[in-house]
VEXSE-851279 format. One line per field, with one value per residue (C-alpha): residue number from 1; residue in one letter; y, z, x. Coordinates in steps of 0.25 Angstrom, whole numbers, plus 5000, padded with zeros to 4 digits. Each point is the difference from the previous one (the first is absolute). Example, Ala and Ser with C-alpha at 12.3 -4.5 7.8 and 13.67 -1.06 7.14 Angstrom:
% residues 2
seq (1, 2)
type (A, S)
y (4982, 5014)
z (5031, 4998)
x (5049, 5006)
% end
This chain:
% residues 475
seq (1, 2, 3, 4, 5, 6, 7, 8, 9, 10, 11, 12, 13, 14, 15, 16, 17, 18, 19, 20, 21, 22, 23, 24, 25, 26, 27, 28, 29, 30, 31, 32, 33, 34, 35, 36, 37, 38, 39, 40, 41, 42, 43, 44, 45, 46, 47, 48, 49, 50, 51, 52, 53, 54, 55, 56, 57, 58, 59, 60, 61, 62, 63, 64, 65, 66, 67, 68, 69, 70, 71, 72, 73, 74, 75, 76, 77, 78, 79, 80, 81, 82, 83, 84, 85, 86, 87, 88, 89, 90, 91, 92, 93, 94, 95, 96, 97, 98, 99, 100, 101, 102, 103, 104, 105, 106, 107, 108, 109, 110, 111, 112, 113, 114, 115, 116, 117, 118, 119, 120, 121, 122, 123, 124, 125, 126, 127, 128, 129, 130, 131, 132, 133, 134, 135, 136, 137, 138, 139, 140, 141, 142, 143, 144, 145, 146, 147, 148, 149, 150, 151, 152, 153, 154, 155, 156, 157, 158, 159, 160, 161, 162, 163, 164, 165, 166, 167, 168, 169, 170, 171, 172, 173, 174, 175, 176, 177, 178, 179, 180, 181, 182, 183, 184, 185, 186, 187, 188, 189, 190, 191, 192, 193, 194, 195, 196, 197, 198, 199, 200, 201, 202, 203, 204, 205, 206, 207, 208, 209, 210, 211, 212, 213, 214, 215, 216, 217, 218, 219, 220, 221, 222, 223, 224, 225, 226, 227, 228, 229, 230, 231, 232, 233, 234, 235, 236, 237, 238, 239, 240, 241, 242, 243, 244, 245, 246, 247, 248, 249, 250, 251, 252, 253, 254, 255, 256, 257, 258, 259, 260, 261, 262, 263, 264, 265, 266, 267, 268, 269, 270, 271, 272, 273, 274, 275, 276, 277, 278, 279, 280, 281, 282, 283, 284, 285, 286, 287, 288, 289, 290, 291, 292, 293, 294, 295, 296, 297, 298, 299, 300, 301, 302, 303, 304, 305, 306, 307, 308, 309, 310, 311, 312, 313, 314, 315, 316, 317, 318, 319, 320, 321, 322, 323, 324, 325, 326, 327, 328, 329, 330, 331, 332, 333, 334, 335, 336, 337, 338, 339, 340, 341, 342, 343, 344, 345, 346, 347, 348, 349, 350, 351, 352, 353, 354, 355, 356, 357, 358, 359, 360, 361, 362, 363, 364, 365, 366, 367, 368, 369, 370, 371, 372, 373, 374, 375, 376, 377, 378, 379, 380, 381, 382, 383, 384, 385, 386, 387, 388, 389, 390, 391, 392, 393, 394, 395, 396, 397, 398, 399, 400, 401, 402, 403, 404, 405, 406, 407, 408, 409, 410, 411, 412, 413, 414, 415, 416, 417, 418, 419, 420, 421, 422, 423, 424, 425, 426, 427, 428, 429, 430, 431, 432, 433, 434, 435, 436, 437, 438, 439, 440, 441, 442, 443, 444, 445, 446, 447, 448, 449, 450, 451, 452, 453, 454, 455, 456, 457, 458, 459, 460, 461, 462, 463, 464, 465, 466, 467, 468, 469, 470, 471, 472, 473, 474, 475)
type (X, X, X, X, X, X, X, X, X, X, X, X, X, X, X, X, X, X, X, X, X, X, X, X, X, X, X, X, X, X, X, X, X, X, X, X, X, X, X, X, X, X, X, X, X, X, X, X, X, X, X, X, X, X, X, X, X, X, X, X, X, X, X, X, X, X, X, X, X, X, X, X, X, X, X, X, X, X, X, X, X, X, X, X, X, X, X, X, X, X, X, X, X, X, X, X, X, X, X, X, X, X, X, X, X, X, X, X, X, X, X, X, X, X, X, X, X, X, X, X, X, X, X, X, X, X, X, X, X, X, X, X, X, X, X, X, X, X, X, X, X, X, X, X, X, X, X, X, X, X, X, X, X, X, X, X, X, X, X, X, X, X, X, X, X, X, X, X, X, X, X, X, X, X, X, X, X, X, X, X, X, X, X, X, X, X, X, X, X, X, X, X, X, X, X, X, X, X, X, X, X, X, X, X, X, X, X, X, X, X, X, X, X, X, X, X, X, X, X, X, X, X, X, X, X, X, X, X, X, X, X, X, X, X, X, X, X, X, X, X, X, X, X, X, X, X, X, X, X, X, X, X, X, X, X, X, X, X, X, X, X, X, X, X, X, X, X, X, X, X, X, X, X, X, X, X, X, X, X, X, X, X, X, X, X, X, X, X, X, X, X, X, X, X, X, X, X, X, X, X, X, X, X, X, X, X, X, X, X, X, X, X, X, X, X, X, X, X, X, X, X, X, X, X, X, X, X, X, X, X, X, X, X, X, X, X, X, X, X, X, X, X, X, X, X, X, X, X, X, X, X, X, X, X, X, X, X, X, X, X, X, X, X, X, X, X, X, X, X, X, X, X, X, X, X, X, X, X, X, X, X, X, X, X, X, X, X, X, X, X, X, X, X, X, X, X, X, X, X, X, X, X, X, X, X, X, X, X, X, X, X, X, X, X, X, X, X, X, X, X, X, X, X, X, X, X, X, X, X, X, X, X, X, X, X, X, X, X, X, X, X, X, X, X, X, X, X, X, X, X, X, X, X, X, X, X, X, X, X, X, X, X, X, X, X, X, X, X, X, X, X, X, X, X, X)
y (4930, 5011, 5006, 5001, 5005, 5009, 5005, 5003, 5006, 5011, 4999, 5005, 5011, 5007, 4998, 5004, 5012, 5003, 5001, 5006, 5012, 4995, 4996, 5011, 5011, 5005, 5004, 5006, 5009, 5006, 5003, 5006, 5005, 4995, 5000, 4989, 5004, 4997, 4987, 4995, 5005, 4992, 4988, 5002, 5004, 4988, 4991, 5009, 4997, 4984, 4998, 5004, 4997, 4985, 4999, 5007, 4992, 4987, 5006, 5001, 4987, 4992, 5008, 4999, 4990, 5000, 4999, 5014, 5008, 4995, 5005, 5012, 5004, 4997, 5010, 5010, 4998, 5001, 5016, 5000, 4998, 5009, 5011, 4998, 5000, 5013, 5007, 5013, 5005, 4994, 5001, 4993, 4990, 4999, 4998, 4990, 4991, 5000, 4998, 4986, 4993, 4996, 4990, 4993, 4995, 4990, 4989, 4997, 4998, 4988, 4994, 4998, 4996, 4988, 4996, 4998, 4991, 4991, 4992, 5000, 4988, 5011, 5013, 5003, 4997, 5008, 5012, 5000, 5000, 5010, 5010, 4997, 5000, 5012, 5008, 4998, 5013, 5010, 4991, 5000, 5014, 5004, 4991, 5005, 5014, 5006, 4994, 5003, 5017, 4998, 4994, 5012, 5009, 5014, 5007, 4995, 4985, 4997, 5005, 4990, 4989, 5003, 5002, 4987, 4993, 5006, 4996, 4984, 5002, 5005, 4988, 4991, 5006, 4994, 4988, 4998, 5002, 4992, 4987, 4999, 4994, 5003, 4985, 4985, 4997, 4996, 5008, 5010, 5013, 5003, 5014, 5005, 5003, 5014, 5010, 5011, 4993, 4986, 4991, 4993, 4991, 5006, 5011, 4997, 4997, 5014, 5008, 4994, 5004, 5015, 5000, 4992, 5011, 5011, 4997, 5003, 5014, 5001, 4998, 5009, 5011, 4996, 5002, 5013, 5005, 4996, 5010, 5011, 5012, 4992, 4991, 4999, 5014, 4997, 5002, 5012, 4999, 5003, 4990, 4989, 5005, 4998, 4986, 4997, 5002, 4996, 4985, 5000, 5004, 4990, 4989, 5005, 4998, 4985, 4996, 5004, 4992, 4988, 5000, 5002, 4988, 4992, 5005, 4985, 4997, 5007, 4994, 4984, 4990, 5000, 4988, 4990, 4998, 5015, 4999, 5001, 5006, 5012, 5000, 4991, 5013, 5008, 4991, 4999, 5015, 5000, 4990, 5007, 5013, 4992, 4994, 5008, 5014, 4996, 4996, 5013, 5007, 4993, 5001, 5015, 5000, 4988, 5007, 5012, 4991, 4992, 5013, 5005, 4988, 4994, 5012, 4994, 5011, 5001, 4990, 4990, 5001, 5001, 4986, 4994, 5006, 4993, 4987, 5002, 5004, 4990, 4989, 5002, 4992, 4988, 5002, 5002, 4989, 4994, 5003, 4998, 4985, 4998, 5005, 4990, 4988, 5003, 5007, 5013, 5006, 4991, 5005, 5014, 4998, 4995, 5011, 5012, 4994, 5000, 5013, 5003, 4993, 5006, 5016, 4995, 4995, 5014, 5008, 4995, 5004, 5011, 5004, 4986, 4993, 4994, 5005, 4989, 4994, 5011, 5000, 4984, 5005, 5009, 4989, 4991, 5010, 5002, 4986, 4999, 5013, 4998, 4986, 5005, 5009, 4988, 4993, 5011, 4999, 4986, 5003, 5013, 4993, 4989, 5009, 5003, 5000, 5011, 5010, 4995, 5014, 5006, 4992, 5000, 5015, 5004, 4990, 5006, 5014, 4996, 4996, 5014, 5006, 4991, 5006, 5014, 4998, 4993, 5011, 5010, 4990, 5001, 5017, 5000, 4988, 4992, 4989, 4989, 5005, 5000, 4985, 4999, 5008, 4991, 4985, 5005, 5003, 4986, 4995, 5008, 4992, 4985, 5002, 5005, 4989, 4989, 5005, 5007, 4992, 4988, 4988, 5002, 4984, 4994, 5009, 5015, 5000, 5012, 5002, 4998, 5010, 4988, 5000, 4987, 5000, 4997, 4994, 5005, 4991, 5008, 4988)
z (4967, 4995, 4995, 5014, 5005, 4990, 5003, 5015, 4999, 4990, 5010, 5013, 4992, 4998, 5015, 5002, 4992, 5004, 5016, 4998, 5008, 5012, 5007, 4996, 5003, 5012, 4992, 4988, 5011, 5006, 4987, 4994, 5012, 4998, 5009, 5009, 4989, 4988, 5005, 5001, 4986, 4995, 5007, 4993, 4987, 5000, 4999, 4992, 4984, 5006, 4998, 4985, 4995, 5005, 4993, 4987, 5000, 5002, 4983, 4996, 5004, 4995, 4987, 4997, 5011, 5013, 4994, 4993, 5011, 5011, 4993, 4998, 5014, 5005, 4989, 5004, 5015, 4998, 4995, 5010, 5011, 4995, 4999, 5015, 5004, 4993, 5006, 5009, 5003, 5007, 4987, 4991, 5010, 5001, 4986, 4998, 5011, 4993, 4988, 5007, 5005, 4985, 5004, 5010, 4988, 4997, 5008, 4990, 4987, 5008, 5005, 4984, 4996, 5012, 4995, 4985, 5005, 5012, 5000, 5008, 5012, 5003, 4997, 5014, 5004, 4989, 5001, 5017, 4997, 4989, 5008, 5015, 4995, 4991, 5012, 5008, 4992, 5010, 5010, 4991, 5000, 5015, 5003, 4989, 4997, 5012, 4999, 4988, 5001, 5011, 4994, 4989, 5012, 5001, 4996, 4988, 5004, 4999, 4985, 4996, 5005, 4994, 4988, 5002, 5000, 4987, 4994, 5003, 4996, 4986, 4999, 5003, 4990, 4991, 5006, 5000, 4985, 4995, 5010, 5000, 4991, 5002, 4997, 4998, 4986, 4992, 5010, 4996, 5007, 5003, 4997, 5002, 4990, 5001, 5007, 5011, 5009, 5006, 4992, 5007, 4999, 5001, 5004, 5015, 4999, 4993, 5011, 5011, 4992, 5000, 5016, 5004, 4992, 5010, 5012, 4990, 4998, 5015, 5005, 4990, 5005, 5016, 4996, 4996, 5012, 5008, 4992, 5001, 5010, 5011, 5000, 4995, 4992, 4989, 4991, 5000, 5001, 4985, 4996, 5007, 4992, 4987, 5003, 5005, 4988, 4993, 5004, 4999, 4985, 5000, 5005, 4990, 4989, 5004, 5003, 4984, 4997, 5007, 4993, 4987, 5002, 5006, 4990, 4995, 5014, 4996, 4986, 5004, 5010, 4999, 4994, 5010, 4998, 5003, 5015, 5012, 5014, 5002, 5014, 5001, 4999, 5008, 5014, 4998, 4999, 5014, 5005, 4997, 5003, 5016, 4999, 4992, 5005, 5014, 4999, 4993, 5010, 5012, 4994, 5000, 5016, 5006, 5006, 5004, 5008, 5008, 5003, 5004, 5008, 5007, 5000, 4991, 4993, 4986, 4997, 5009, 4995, 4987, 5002, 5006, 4989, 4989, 5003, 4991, 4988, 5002, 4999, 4984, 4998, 5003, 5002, 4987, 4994, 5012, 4995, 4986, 5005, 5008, 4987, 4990, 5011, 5005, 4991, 4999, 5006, 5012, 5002, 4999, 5009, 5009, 4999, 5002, 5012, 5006, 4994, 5008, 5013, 5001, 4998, 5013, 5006, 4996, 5007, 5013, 5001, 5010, 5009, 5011, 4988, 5000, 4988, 4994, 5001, 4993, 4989, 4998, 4998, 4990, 4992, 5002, 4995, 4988, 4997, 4996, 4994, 4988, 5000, 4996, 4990, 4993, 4999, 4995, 4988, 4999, 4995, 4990, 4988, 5000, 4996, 4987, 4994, 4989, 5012, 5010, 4998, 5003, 5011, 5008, 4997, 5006, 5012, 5002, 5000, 5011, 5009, 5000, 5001, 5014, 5005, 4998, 5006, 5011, 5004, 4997, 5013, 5007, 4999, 5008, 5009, 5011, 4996, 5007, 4992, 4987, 5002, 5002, 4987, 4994, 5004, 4998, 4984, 5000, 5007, 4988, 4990, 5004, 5000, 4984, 4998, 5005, 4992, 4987, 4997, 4992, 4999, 4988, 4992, 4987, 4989, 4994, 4986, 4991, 4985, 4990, 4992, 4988, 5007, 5006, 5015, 5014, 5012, 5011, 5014, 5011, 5009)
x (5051, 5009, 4989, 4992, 5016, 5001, 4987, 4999, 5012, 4996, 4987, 5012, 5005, 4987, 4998, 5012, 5000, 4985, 5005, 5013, 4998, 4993, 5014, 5006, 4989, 5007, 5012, 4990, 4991, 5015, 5005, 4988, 4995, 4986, 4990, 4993, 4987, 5008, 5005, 4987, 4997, 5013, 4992, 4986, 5004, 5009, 4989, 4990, 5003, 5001, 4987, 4998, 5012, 4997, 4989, 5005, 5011, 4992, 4994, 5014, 5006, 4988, 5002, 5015, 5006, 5007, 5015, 4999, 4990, 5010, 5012, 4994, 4995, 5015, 5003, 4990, 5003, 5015, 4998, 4989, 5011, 5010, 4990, 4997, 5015, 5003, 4986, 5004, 4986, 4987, 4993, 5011, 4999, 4987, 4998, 5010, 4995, 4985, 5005, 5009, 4986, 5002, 5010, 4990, 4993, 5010, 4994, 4988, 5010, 5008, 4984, 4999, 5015, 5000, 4986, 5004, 5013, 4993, 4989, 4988, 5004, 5014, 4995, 4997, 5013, 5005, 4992, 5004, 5015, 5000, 4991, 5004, 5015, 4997, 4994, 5013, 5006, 4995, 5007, 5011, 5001, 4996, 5013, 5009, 4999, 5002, 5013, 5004, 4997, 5009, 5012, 4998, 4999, 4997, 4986, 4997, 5004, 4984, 5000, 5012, 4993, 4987, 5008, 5007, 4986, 4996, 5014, 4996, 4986, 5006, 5009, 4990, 4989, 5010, 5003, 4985, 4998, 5011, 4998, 4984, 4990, 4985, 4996, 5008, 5004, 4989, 4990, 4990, 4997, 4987, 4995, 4985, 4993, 4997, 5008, 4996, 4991, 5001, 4992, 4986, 4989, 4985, 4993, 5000, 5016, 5001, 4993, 5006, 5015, 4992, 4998, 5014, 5008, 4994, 5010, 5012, 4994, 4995, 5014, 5006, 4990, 5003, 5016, 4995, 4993, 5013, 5007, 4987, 5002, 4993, 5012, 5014, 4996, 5009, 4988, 4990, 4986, 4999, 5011, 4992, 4987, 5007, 5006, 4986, 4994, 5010, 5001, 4983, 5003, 5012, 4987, 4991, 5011, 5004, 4986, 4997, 5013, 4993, 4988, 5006, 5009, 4989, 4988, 4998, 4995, 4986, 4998, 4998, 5009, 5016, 5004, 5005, 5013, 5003, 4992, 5006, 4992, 5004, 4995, 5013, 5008, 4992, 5002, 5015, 5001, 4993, 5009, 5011, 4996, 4998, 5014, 5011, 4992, 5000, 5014, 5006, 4990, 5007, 5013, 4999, 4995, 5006, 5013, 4992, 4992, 5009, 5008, 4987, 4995, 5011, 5009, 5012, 5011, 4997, 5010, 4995, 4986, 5004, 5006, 4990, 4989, 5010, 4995, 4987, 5007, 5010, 4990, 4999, 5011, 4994, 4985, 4996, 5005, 4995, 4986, 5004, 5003, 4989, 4990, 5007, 4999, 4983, 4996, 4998, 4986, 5002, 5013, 4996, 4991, 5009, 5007, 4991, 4996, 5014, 5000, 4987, 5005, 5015, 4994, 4991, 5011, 5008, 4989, 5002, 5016, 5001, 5011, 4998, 5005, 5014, 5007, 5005, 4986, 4994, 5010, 4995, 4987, 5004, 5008, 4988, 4990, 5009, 5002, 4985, 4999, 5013, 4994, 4989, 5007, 5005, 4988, 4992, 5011, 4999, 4987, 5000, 5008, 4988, 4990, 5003, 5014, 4998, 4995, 5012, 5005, 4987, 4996, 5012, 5000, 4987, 5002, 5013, 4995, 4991, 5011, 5004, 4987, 4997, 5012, 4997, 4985, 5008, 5009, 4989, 4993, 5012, 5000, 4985, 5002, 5009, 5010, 4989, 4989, 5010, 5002, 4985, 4995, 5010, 4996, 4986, 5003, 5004, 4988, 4991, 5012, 5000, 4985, 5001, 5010, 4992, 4989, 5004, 5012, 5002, 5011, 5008, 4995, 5003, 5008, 4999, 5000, 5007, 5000, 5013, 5001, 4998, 4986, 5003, 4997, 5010, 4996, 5006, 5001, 4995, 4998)
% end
């Protein structure tokens, strides 16, 4: 237990860190005089180098274990943080926020540390409070912050207290690294064998790890367009040719690294004991790209939209939009709970039909509604979808437990990428037809669910280093 408390709270400072200027934006555009274009810039690079840091840091935790990598991202994001305080230009800025969508790889290296310390009947339960209790450091810092650049006052009170943020992220680096262990006494920690790709099964398992890793690099290149001249503009045309080619290059490099990890597949079966479907992998990332990527989606136009559809002040509505985030706190152990008690397809099921049924629901909400029943709705529909969250990492450390790093990497990574093909709906359509792109996402998912994914069974087994073998219950 003071591991997983440990843990979520190293979790809640990179979120707190990782949203630290979104409260404090109005204060950062007057000081800088920054344009309504490079506030949306701040916004999208925010979430850019999310989606391949999650998945490189997925490698290094499996490689050299959750208590050194967290400790090291604190460290990292700490100077990060300072750096962004002490920027006076747009371009500083800029850079400096980039570079702090680092910090919002945190979440996979607690998914492996909770994993190593629970076993299979409480890890869903485990893995809910950790991340749903984790994810409340951007409400964390939407309440706090504000407050606090104004009890330093003046101009530069916003860069006191990002500064303050990055002061407790440095403390608790250290806190992290001296109080944390990466297994039990007497435990081993499982590394994979090879290094540079996540390790599969056969040739088919190979291929389709070839065609699911072609979204990271689709979404990178759609961030990119909204920074091109026919958008934001903060990029050239030439500039976004060079990134272009350069993340087609960046595919071409990883996809040798695959095969070169994976070139045993060709020359005759894998030995049992080193199996594992990896069609598993591929149908979590799909749920949750449906649920954390419609939630940070929603997160992002939820105040906007009730300002918009009921004519609330921008306080009001964003009071009323809280609702959905606030549900974190309790719905992901919720679905954590409900995965450990009937089992985790059905309950993923379950959830993503919920899911389904509350974006439905969502899409009706117009201005005849009453408020407070269209801020029900909203907490309904988020009930099922961080529900579903937690389900959906109920499942990922059952797969295979050298690869936890991996696996939670890359499903992690999807999250982010459903949110930026969300938003980028959003930019083309209306609010209902938002909703409605949504729940049918989660229509195409349940369907994958029911199909593709198995019940974890039985026991996963891992080799000593003395070559004996550990089995693992995943049951």
């Amino acid at each position: 237990m003071r591991i997983l408390h440990l843990s979520w709270l190293a979790f809640f400072f990179t979120f707190f860190v990782w949203f630290n200027h979104a409260p404090l934006m109005a204060s950062i555009r007057a000081d800088l005089g920054l344009t309504d274009a490079q506030v949306k810039t701040l916004l999208i690079l925010n979430v850019t180098l999310t989606i391949p840091a999650r998945i490189v840091i997925g490698m290094l935790v499996d490689a050299f274990g959750p208590r050194r990598m967290y400790a090291l991202l604190l460290l990292v994001s700490s100077f990060l943080c300072f750096g962004f305080a002490l920027a006076d230009d747009f371009v500083h800025l800029a850079l400096m926020r980039f570079l702090l969508g680092f910090v919002g790889a945190g979440f996979v290296i607690g998914i492996r540390i909770i994993s190593e310390w629970f076993p299979a009947r409480q890890l869903g339960v485990a893995e809910g409070i950790y991340g749903g209790w984790g994810n409340f450091g951007s409400a964390a810092a939407a309440l706090s912050l504000p407050s606090l650049a104004l009890l330093f006052g003046g101009d530069d009170g916003w860069r006191y207290a990002v500064l303050a943020t990055g002061v407790l992220t440095l403390v608790y680096a250290l806190v992290y690294l001296l109080s944390v262990r990466d297994t039990p006494r007497g435990s081993t920690y499982f590394k994979p064998r090879r290094n540079g790709a996540m390790e599969v099964s056969s040739p088919g398992d190979l291929l389709l790890y070839l065609v699911m890793n072609l979204p990271l690099y689709g979404a990178l290149a759609l961030l990119t367009w909204k920074l091109g001249p026919d958008q934001v503009g903060l990029l050239g045309a030439a500039g976004c040719d060079m990134i272009y080619l350069g993340l087609v290059a960046m595919y071409g490099f990883q996809s040798f690294r695959i095969l070169q990890v994976n070139r045993e597949v060709f020359h005759g079966p894998v030995p049992e004991i080193h199996r594992y479907r990896f069609r598993q992998v591929a149908v979590l990332d799909l749920a949750y790209l449906v649920t954390f990527g419609s939630e940070l989606a929603v997160v992002s136009m939820l105040p906007r939209f009730f300002h918009d559809t009921f004519g609330l002040s921008q306080t009001a509505a964003g009071l009323v939009a809280s609702g959905f985030a606030f549900m974190n706190l309790v719905a992901r152990p919720g679905g954590g709970i409900i995965s450990d008690r009937f089992g985790r397809k059905r309950s993923l099921l379950i959830l993503l039909t919920g899911l389904a049924a509350g974006y439905l629901l969502m899409a009706t909400i117009d201005s005849r509604w009453p408020v407070l029943l269209a801020m029900a709705a909203s907490m309904l529909c988020s009930f099922f979808v961080q529900s579903g969250e937690g389900a959906v990492f109920a499942l990922v450390p059952l797969i295979k437990r050298r690869l936890t790093g991996q696996i939670a990497g890359m499903t992690g990574a999807y999250g982010n990428i459903g949110a930026v093909v969300f938003l980028t709906v959003l930019s083309f359509v209306s609010p209902h037809y938002f909703f409605l792109t949504i729940a049918l996402a989660a229509a195409v998912t349940i369907l994958a669910v029911a199909l593709f994914l198995e019940e974890p069974a039985g026991q996963m087994a891992e080799v000593l280093p003395d070559g004996s073998v550990e089995l693992i219950d995943v049951t």
